[in-house]
N, C-alpha and C positions, 0 to 999 in steps of 0.2 A: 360440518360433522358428517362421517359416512356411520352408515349403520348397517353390519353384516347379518343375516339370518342365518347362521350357523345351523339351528335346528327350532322346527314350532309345529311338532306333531304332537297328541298327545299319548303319542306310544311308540315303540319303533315295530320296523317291518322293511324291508328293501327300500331305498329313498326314503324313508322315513324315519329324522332325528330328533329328541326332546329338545326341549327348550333351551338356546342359547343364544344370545343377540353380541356383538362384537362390536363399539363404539371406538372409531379412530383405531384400530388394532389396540389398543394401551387399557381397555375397560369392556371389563365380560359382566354382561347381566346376568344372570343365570348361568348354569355349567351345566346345562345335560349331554344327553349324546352327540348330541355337533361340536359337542368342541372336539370331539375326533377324529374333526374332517380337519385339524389344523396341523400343521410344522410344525416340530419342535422348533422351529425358531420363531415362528409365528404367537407359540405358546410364550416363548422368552419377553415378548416385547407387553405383555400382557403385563399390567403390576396391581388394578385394582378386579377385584373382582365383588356384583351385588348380587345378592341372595333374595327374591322373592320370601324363600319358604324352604322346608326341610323335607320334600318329597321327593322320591328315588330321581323322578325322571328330572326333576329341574339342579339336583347334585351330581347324577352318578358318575361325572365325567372328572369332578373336581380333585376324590384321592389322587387318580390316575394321570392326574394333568400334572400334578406339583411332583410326580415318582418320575416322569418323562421332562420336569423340567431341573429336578433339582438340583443337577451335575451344572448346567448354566448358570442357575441362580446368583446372581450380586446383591441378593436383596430379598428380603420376605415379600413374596405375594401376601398383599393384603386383601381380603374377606372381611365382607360389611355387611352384617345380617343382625336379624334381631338377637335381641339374649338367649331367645326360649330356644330361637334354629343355631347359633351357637352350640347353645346344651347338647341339643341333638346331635350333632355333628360332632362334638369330643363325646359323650353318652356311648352313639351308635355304631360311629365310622373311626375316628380316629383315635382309638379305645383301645391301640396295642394288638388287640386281638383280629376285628376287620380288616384292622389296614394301621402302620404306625402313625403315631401322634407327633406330626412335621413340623407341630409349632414347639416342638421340644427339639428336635433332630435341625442340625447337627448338636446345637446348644441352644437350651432356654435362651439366653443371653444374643444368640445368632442362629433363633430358626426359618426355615424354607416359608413359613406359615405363619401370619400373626393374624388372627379374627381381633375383629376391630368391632366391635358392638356399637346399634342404632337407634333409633325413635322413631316412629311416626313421626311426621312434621319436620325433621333435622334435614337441613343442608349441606350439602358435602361439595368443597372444591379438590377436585382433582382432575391431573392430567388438564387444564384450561377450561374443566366442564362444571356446569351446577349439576348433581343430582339431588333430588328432592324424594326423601321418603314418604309413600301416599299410602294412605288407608286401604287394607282389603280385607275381603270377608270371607273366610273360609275355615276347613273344619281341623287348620292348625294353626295357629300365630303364622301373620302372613302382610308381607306389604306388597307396593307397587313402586314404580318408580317414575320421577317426572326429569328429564335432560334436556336442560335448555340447549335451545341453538340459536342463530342468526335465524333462523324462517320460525321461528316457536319452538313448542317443547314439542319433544319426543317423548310420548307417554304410553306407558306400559303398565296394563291392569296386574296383572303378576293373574294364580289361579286365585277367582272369586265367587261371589253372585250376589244376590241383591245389596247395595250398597250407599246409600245416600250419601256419607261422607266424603268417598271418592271423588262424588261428581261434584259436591259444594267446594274442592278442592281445583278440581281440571278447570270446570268453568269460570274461576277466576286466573287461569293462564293462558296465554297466548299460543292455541295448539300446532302443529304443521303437522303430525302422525298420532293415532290411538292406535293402538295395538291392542286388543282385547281378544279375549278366551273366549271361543266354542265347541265345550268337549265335546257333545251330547246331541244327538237328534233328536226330535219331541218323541217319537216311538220309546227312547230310555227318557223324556222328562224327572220321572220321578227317581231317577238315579240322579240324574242331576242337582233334585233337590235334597237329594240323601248327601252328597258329597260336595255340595257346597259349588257348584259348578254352574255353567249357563247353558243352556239349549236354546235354540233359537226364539221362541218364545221369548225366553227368560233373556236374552240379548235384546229384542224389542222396546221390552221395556228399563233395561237399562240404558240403552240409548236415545228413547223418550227424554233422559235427563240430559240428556246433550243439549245445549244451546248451540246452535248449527250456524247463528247468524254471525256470529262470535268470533267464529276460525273460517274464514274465506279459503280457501285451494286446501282446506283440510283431507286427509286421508285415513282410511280407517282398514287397517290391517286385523284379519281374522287369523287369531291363531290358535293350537292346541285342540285340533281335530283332532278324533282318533282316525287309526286309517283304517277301520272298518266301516268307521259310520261317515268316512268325507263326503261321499254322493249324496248320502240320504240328505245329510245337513244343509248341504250346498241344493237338494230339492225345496228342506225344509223353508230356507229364508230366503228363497224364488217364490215359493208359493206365498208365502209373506210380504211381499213386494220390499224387501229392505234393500236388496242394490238399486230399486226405484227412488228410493227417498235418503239412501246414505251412501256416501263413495266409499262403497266398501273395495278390497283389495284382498286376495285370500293370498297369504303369504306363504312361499315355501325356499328351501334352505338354499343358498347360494344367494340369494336377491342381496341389491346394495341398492339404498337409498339416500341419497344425498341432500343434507339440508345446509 
């Protein structure tokens, strides 16, 4: 399995796109601003799409991706997100008024968009892949995702912060990549803990739950910096010695990783 970084900032700015990971071309994690680095044909080949959460930067790409694909379409893109970010997303966005409602267009019976509702804990085969819906903690109904491969799972925190369930989840899989969120430098800690988010600090000891012995050539990709605070952060957990003690990898858009 290859895995695209479309986008893992947590805000834009020049080179800097929201949250979206690209699996096999066929399965988008997330839909933020990276996926507007993609082709309309590239968008075409796209059929499942997973949803963290229902925050601007981890959707905003999604109405405008399905209006850029839907002249191609043979088929509804399918969206797989919880019920509550469902809600949100017919509520907020595709509500007639924001943006049309595509799971109606052309016809109820044959639209562009069918959301497909999830669980915690549920397994999904598609496209040849396991995804696995994981636990997260934040300050709106929110998961993570776990995508087996041949080297282990590809696991992705989605946005969180402190978490035990997560980890009693990852630790019994077979890791090859974490990808985990650091919006926040400790100078904003206490916004991070307003907003349900990690600061270096607060990634410390989420990854104290890591059993390390576990996952051998494991790798550990940081994402969802802001790009105000990437330096300070990237000070923050130097001074904290955690690329001493974790192979960490700070992720940016274009990277392709192969498992």
């Amino acid at each position: 399995m290859q895995v695209r970084v479309l986008g893992c900032s947590g805000a834009i700015a020049r080179d800097a796109r929201t949250t979206s990971f690209l699996l096999d071309e066929r399965i988008l994690i997330d839909a933020g601003t990276g996926v507007g680095d993609l082709t309309v044909d590239e968008m075409l080949r796209i059929e499942h799409v997973f949803l963290t959460h229902a925050h601007l930067d981890h959707i905003a790409a999604l109405p405008l991706m399905i209006d850029s694909m839907a002249a191609g379409l043979r088929r509804p893109l399918l969206v797989h997100a919880l019920p509550e970010t469902i809600a949100a997303l017919r509520q907020h966005i595709f509500n007639q008024v924001i943006w049309p409602d595509f799971s109606l267009i052309p016809s109820p019976e044959h639209p562009f968009l069918r959301f497909e509702p999830l669980q915690v804990g549920e397994v999904h085969e598609v496209c040849g892949h396991r995804v696995q819906a994981l636990p997260a903690q934040h300050n709106v109904p929110a998961v993570g995702y776990a995508v087996a491969t041949p080297s282990g799972n590809w696991v992705f925190t989605g946005d969180t912060c402190s978490n035990p369930a997560f980890w009693r989840c990852v630790n019994e899989l077979p890791l090859a990549m974490l990808v985990i969120e650091c919006a926040f430098s400790e100078r904003e800690h206490w916004l991070a803990l307003r907003s349900q988010h990690l600061s270096p600090s607060l990634l410390a000891l989420e990854l104290a739950q890591l059993d390390l012995n576990r996952h051998p050539g494991l790798r550990i990709g940081i994402t969802h910096t802001k790009p105000s605070e990437r330096l300070q952060i990237e000070a923050d957990i130097a001074a904290l010695g955690l690329a001493q003690r974790y192979p960490l990898i700070w992720l940016e858009s274009g990277q392709r990783f192969d498992f």
